[in-house]
N, C-alpha and C positions, 0 to 999 in steps of 0.2 A: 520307086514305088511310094516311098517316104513324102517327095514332094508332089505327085498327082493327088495322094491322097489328101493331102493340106489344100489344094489350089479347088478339089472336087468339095473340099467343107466350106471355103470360103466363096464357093458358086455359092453352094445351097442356103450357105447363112446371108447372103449379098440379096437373093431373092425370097425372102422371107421379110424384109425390111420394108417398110413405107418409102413411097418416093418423097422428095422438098414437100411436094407441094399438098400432102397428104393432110387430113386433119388432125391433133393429138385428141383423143375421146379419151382420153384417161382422168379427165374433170380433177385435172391435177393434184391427183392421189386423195383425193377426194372421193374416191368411188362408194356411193352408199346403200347399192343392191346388196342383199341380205342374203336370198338366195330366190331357185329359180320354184315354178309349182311342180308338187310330182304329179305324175301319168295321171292325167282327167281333172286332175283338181283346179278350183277357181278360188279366189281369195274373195275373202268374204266382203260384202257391200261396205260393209261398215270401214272397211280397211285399206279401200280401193284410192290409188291418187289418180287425181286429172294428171292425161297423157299431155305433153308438148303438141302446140304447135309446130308444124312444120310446111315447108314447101318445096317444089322441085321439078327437076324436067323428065317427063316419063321417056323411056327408051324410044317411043314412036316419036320424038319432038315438042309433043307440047307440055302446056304450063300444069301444072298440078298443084292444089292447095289443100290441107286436113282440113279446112271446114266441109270439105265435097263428104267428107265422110259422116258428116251430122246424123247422127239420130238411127244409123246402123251401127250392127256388132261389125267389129270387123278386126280382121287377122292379115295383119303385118310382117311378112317374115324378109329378113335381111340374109339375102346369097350373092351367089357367085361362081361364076361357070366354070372358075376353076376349084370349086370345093365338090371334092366325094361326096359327103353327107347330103346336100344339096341336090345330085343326081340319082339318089335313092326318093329323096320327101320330096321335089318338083312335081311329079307325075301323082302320088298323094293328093297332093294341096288341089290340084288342076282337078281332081276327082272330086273330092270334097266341095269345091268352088263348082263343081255344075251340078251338084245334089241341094247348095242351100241357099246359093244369089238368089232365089226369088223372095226369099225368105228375109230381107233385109240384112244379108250378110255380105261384107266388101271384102276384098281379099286387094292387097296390094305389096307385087313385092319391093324389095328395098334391093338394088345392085350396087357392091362394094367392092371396091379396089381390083376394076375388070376396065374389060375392052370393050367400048359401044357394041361392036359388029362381035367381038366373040359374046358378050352377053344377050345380042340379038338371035343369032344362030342358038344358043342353048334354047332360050325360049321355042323358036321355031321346033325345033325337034324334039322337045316334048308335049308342046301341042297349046302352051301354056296361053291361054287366052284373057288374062284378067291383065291389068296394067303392073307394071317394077319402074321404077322413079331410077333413073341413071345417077349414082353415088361416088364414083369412083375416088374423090375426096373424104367419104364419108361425113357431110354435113350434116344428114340427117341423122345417122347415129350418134353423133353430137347431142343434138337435142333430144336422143332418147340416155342421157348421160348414165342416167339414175338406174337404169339397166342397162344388162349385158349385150346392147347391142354391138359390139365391136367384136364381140364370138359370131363367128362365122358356123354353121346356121345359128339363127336367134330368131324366135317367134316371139312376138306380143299381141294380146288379144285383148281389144278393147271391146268394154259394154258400150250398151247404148248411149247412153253418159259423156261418153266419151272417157273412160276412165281404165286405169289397167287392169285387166279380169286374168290375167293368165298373165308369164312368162316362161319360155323353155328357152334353155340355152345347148337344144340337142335335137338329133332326127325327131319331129315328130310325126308317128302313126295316125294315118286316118280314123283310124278307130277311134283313135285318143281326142283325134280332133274333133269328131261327130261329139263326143263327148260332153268334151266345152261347151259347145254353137249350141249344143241341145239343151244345155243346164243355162246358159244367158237366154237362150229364146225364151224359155220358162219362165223366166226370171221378170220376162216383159222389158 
């Protein structure tokens, strides 16, 4: 009993681990997020830093680059087909994202530490129709250092600016999100 039970902790602790080839986003204990926004709220203009560049290949194949996202708000959230959280706020986001894209809001999600074809099937069966940049190294949460992209779900919401208007590091609520979209669209 003794040894199953040690060989079943050292399964579970063995798959919890990053593979070789994985990226460290731990910006070398360096980490200088402060904390995340609560429910609805946006940091203020005055307070906002330019988001990172980044680039990457979306789950359909092709090339993707953040300048495509010039000059919309847009909401970034990093998952993953094997996170719980993720299959509650998936079907949210995909709501949300066909109430405001006409609106000059881009929604892109970010896939970490998954399977092309299990991250493709998740999307399919929720219906999710907006683009997710294939991560599986986590590159681009790398370049989002400064925040907690390396928690799995993790939303950032950029103004128009391109700057960071929001950060959760947890399921978020539609509600919560109309929220946001509504207070930057205002915002101009």
């Amino acid at each position: 009993m003794r040894k199953a039970l040690l060989t079943l902790v050292v399964m579970l602790l063995a798959g919890c681990t990053t593979g070789a080839d994985a990226v460290d986003v731990s910006n070398g204990g360096e980490f200088r997020f402060v904390a995340g926004t609560p429910d609805g709220d946006v940091i203020d203009e005055s307070d906002r830093a330019s988001a990172p560049a980044f680039s990457g290949v979306l789950l359909d194949g092709s090339d993707f680059d953040s300048s495509a996202l010039s000059g919309d708000i847009v909401v970034i959230n990093f998952w993953g087909s094997w996170c719980a959280p993720c299959r509650l706020e998936t079907p949210e986001f995909q709501r949300v994202y066909d109430e405001v894209s006409a609106e000059d809001v881009s929604f892109l999600g970010v896939n970490v530490k998954d399977d092309r074809q299990l991250a493709q099937a998740f999307l399919e069966d929720k219906g999710v129709t907006f683009p997710s940049i294939f991560d599986p190294r986590g590159e681009v949460a790398l370049a989002f250092r400064d925040y907690p992209a390396n928690a799995i779900p993790s939303t950032i919401i950029l103004d128009r600016d391109g700057r960071v208007a929001a950060v959760y590091v947890s399921v978020v609520e539609a509600e919560e999100l109309m929220r946001v979209l509504e207070t930057l669209v205002a915002q101009g």
